[in-house]
KEVEXRO-387011 format. One record per residue (C-alpha): residue in three letters; z, x, y; residue number from 1. Coordinates in nm, 2 decimals. Each point is the difference from the previous one (the first is absolute). Example, Ala and Ser with C-alpha at 12.3 -4.5 7.8 and 13.67 -1.06 7.14 Angstrom:
<sites>
res; Z; X; Y; n
ALA; 0.78; 1.23; -0.45; 1;
SER; -0.07; 0.14; 0.34; 2;
</sites>
This chain:
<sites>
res; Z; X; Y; n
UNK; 0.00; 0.00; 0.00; 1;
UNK; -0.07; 0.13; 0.35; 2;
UNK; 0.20; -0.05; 0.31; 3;
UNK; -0.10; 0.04; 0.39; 4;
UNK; 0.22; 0.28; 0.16; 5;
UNK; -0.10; 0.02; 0.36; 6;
UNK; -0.29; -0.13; -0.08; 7;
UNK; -0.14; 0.20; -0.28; 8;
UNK; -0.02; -0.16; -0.36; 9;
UNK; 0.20; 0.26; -0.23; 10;
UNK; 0.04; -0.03; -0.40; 11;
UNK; 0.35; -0.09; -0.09; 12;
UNK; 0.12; 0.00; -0.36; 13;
UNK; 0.30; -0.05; -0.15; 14;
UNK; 0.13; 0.39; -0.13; 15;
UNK; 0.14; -0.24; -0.28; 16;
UNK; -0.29; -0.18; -0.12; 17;
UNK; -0.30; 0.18; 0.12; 18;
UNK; -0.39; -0.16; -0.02; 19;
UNK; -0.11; 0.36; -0.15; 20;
UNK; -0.07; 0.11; -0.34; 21;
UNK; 0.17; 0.22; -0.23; 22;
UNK; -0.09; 0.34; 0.10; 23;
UNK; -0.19; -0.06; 0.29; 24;
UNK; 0.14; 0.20; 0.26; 25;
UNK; 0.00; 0.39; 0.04; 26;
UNK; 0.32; -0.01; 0.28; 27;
UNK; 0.22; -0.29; 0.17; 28;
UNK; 0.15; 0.08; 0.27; 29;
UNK; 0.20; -0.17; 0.21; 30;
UNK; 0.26; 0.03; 0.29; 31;
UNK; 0.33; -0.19; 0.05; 32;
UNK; -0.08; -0.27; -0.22; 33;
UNK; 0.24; 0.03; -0.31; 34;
UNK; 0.30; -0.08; 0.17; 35;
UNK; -0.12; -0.36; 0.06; 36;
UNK; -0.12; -0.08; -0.34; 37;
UNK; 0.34; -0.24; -0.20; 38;
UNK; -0.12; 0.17; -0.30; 39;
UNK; -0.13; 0.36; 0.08; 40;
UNK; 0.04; 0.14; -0.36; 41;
UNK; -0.30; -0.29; -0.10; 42;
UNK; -0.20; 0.17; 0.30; 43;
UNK; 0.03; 0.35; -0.18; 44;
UNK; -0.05; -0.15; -0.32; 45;
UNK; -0.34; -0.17; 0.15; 46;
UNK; -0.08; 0.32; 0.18; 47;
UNK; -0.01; 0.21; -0.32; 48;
UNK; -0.22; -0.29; -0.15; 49;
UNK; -0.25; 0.03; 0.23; 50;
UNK; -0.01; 0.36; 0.05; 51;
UNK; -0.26; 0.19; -0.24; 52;
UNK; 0.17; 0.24; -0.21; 53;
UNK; 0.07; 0.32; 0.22; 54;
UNK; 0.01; -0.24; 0.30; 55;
UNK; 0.27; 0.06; 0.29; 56;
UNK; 0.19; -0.23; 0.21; 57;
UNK; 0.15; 0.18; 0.33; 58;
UNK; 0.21; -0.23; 0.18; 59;
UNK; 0.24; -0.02; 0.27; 60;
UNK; 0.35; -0.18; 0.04; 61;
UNK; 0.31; 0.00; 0.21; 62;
UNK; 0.24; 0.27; -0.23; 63;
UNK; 0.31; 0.05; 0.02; 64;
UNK; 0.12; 0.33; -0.16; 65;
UNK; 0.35; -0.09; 0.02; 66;
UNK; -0.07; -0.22; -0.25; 67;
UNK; 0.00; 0.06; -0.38; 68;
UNK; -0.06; -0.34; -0.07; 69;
UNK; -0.21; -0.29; 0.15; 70;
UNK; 0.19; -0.24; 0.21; 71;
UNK; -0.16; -0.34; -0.03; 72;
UNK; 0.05; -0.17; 0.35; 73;
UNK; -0.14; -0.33; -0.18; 74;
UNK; -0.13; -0.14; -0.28; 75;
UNK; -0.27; -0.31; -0.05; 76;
UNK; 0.17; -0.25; -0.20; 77;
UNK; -0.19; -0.20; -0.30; 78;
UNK; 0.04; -0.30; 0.21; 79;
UNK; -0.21; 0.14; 0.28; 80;
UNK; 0.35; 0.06; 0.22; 81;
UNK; 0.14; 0.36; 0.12; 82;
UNK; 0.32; 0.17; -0.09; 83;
UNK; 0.09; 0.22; 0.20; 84;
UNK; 0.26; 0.32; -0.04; 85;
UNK; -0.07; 0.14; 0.39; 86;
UNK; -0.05; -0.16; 0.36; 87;
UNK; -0.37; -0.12; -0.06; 88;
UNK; -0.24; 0.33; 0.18; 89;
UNK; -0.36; -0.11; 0.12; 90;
UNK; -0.26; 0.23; 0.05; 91;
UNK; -0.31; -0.04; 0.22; 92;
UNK; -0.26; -0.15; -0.15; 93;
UNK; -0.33; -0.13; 0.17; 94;
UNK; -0.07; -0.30; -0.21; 95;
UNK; 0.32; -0.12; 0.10; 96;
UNK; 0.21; 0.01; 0.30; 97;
UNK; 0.35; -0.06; -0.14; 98;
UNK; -0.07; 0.33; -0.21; 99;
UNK; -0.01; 0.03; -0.35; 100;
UNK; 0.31; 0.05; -0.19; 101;
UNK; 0.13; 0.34; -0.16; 102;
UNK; 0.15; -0.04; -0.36; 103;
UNK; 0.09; 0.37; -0.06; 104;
UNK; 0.15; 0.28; 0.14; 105;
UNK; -0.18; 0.27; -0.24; 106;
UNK; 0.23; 0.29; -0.14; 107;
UNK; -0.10; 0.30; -0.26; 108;
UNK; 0.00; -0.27; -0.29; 109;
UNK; -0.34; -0.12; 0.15; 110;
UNK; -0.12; 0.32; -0.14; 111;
UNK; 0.15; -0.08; -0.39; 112;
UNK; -0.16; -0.35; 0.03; 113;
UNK; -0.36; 0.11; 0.03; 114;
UNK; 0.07; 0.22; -0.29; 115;
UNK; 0.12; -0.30; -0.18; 116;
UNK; -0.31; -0.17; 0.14; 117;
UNK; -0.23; 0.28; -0.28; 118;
UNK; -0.07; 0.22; 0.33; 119;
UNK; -0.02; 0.42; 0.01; 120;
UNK; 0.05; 0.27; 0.29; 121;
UNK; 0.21; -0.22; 0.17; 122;
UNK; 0.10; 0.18; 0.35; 123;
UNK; 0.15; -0.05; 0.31; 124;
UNK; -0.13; 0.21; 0.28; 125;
UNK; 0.11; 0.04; 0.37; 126;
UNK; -0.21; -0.03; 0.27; 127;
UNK; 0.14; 0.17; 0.28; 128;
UNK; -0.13; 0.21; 0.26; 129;
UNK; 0.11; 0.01; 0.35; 130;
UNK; -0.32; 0.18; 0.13; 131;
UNK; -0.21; -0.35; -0.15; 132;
UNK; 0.25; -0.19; 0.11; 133;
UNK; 0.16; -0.10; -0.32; 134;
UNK; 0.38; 0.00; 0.03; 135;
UNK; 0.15; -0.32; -0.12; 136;
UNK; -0.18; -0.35; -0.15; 137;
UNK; 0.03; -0.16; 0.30; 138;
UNK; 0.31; -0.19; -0.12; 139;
UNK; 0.13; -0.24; 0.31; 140;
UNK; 0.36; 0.07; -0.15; 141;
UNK; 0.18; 0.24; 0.18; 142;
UNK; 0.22; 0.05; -0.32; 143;
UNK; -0.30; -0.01; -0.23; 144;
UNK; -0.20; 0.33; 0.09; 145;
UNK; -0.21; 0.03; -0.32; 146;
UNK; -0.23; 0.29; 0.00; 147;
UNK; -0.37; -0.11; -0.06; 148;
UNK; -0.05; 0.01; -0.40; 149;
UNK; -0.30; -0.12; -0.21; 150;
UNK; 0.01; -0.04; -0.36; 151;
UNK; -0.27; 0.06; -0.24; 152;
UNK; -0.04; -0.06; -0.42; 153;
UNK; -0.28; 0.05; -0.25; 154;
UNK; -0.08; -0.22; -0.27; 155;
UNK; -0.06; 0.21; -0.28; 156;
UNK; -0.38; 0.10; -0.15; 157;
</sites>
């Protein structure tokens, strides 16, 4: 399905039940998404799924490396209601101006669950340099100063 964002019709699939097939794509990438999928662990499980094998994903999301564990902020209930665990946290979004909501506070177990998910070479590099300008993720939290990561994982040949 396709949605108008300032006027320009752009894809937009569901990282949980994507319209490609098995093996279709050489590399997804995508940038502070995850966080805002109820279910993210179906998103890497539909990511691998769709990758070929030897495929990457490279992917960023707000980390917090004070965390071993995920935090879930909120969870999508069966009956279509939220639960939530933290004060609900909207992030801009420009198909909708109330924001879209953030589920997860990712820690280091993001890592294990793309393992779990059949993925190899998992890694999580920094992006950081002052001369380019990269010093932070832009986090509007002054307590939150997360350094600007990006993850990547190969499904295996």
């Amino acid at each position: 399905q396709n949605a108008l964002v300032e006027g320009v019709s752009v894809r937009n699939e569901d990282m949980t039940q994507m319209t490609f097939d098995d093996g279709y794509a050489d590399i997804i990438v995508h940038q502070d998404v995850l966080e805002h999928i109820p279910d993210y662990q179906a998103a890497f499980r539909e990511t691998f799924r769709v990758l070929r094998p030897g495929g990457k994903t490279i992917f960023t999301a707000p980390f917090f490396h004070e965390l071993d564990e995920t935090f879930v902020r909120a969870r999508l209930l069966a009956d279509g209601n939220l639960e939530y665990f933290a004060p609900e946290e909207r992030h801009g979004d420009p198909l909708s101006p109330e924001g879209i909501l953030a589920f997860y506070n990712f820690g280091w177990s993001l890592l294990d669950k793309l393992i779990e998910a059949g993925f190899e070479d998992v890694k999580l590099s920094i992006l950081y340099s002052p001369e380019l300008g990269l010093l932070s993720n832009g986090c509007p939290y002054p307590d939150t100063n997360m350094l600007p990561v990006y993850i990547s994982a190969t499904k295996p040949m």
